[in-house]
C-alpha positions as CSV (number, residue, x, y, z in Angstrom):
1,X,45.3,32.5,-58.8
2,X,43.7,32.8,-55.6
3,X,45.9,32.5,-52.2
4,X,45.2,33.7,-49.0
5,X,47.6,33.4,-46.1
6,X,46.4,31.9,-42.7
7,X,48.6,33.5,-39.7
8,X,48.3,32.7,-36.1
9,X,49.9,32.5,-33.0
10,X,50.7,29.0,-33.2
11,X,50.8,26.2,-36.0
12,X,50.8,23.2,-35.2
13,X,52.2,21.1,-37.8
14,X,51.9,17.3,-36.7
15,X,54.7,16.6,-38.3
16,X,57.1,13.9,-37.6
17,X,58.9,15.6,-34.9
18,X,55.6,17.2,-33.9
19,X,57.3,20.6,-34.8
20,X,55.2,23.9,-33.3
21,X,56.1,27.2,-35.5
22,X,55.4,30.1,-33.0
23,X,53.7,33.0,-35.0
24,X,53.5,30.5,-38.0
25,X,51.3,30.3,-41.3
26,X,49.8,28.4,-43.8
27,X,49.5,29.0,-47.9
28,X,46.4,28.4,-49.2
29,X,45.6,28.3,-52.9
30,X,42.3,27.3,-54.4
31,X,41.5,25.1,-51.0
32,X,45.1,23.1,-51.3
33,X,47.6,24.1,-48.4
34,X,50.7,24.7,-50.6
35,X,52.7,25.6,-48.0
36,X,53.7,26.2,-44.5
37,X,56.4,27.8,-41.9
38,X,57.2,31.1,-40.1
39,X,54.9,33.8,-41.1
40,X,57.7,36.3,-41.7
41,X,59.1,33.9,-44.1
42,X,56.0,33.4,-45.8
43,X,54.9,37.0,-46.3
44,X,58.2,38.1,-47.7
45,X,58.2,35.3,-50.2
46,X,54.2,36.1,-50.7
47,X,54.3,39.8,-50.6
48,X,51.2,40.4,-52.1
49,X,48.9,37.2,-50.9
50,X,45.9,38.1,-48.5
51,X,46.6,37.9,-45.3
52,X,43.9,36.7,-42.3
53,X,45.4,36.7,-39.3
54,X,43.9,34.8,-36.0
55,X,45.3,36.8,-32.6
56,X,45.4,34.3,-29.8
57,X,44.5,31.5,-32.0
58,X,46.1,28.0,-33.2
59,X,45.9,26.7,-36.4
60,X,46.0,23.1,-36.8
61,X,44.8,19.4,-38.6
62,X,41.3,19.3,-38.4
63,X,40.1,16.2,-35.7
64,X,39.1,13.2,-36.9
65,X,36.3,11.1,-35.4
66,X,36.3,7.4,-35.7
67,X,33.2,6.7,-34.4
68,X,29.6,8.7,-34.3
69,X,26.5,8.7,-34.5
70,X,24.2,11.0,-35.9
71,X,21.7,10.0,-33.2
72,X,19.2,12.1,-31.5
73,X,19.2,10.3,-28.0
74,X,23.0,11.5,-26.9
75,X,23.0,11.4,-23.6
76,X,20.4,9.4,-22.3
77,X,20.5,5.9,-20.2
78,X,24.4,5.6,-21.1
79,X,24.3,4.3,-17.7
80,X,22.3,1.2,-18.8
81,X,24.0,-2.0,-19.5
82,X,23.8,-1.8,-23.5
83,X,21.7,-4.7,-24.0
84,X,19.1,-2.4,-22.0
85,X,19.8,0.9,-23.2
86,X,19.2,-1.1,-27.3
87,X,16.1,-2.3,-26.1
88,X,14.6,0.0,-24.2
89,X,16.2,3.4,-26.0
90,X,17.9,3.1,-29.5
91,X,15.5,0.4,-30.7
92,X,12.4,2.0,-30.3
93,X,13.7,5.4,-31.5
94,X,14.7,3.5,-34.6
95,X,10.7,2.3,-34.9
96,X,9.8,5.5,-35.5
97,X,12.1,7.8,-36.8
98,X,11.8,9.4,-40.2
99,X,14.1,10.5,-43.3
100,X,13.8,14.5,-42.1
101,X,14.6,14.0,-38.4
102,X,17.5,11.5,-39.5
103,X,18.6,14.5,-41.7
104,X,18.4,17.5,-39.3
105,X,20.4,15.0,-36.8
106,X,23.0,14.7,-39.0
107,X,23.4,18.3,-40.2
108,X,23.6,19.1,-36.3
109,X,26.1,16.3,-35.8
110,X,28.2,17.8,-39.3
111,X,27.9,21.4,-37.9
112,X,29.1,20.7,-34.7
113,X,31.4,19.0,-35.5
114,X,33.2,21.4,-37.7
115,X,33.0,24.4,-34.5
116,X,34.8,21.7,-32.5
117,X,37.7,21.3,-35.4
118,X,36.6,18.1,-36.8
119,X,36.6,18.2,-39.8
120,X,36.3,14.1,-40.6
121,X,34.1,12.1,-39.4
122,X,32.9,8.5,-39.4
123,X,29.1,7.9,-38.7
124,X,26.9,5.4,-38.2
125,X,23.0,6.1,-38.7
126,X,19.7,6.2,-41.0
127,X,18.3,7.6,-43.9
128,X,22.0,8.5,-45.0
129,X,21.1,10.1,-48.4
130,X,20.5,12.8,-46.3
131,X,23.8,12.6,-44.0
132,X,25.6,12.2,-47.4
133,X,23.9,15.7,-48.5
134,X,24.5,17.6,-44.9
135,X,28.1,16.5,-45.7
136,X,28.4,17.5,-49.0
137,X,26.8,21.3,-48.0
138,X,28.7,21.9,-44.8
139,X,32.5,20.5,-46.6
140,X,33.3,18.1,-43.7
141,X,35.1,14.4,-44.8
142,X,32.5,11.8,-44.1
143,X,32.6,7.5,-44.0
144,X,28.9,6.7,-43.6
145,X,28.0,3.4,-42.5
146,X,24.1,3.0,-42.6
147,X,22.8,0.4,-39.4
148,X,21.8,-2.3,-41.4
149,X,19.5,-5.4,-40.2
150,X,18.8,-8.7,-42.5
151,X,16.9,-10.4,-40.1
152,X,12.9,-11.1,-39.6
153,X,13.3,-9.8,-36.1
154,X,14.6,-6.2,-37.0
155,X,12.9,-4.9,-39.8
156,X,13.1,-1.4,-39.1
157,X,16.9,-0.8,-39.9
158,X,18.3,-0.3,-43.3
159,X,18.7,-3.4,-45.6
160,X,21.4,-4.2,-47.6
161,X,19.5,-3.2,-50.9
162,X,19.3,0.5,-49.7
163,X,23.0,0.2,-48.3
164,X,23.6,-0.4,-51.7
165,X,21.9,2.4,-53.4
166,X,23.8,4.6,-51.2
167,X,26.8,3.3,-52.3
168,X,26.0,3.7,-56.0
169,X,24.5,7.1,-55.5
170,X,27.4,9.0,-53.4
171,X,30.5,6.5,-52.2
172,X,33.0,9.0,-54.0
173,X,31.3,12.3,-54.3
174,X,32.3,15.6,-53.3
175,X,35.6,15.6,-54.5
176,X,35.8,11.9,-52.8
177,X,35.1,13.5,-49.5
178,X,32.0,11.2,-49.1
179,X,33.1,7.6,-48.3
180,X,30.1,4.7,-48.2
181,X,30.7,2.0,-46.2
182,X,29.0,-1.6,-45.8
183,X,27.2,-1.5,-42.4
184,X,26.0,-3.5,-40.2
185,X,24.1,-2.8,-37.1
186,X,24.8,-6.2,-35.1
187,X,26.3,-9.6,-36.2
188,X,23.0,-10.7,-34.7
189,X,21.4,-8.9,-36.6
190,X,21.2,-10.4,-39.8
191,X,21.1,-14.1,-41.2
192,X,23.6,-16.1,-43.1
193,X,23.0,-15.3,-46.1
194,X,23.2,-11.8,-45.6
195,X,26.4,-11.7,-44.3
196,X,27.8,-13.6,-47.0
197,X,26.3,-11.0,-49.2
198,X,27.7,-8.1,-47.5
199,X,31.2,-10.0,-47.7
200,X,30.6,-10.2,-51.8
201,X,29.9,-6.0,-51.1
202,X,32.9,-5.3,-49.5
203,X,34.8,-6.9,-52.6
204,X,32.9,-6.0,-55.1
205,X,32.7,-2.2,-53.8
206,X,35.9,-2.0,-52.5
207,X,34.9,-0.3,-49.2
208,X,35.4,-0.9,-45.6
209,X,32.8,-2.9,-43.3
């Protein structure tokens, strides 16, 4: 059995009563923490367990972010009202980008995430097959949520059928740390009947919206 016993100035636990073990540690055995508490405790009940220590260091829950995007235009015209910034910014990026620049986005968005401490993440994009396989490489927790338009006016978002695909080819995998959502760029963005069928997705999937 492999363990290996993570030691560093701090842990932060996030417990209940937000308890912070100075010079604390965490057990870990075949990627499951097992256990946790003052490294002198640990050691001598673990006396011959690898030890990696991190000097000036905390060790704590990975971050999770609610909301991303893998997009490439971060950072531009957030000044804009957001009518404006869609119409003039996101939309027309959305004409013309492809599956391989919707993929490199995302591993960049994955990677850095992870050297910030996040280690799950919800994200809204494209082309998500290949978000789903930057996710599955790199070992962060992932919800994807394609941008999805039904309507004649928006044609150059994901539909519903490949929204569904998606769903049938990785909701689940990697251990269940890739979760597919139903997703929807705008309410406004899709007809009636469409949103009736993403309602009979939801159910029938059982996943979030």
């Amino acid at each position: 059995m492999t363990a290996t016993l993570y030691q560093a100035d701090y842990l932060v636990t996030m417990d209940s009563n937000n308890t912070i073990i100075k010079d604390g540690a965490v057990l870990v055995e075949q990627g499951t923490i097992k256990q946790l508490g003052a490294a002198s405790e640990l050691i001598a009940q673990h006396p011959n367990v690898a030890i990696k220590p991190y000097s000036k260091r905390i060790l704590m829950p990975g971050l999770i972010n609610t909301h991303c995007h893998s997009g490439m235009l971060r950072g531009t015209a957030e000044g804009l009202p957001v009518w404006d910034w869609l119409q003039q910014f996101i939309d027309p990026m959305h004409k013309v980008l492809n599956p391989k620049e919707a993929s490199l986005s995302s591993w960049l968005c994955y990677a850095e995430a992870l050297l910030s401490g996040t280690t799950c993440i919800v994200d809204m994009w494209r082309f998500m097959e290949g978000s789903a396989d930057a996710a599955k490489q790199l070992g962060i927790r992932a919800c994807l949520v394609p941008y999805v338009a039904e309507h004649p006016d928006h044609d150059y978002f994901e539909t519903l059928d490949s929204n569904e695909a998606l769903i049938n080819n990785w909701h689940q995998e990697a251990n269940g740390r890739i979760q597919v959502w139903v997703g929807l760029e705008h309410l406004f963005y899709a007809v009636p009947p469409a949103l009736k069928r993403i309602a009979d997705m939801c159910q029938d999937y059982q996943v979030g919206f």
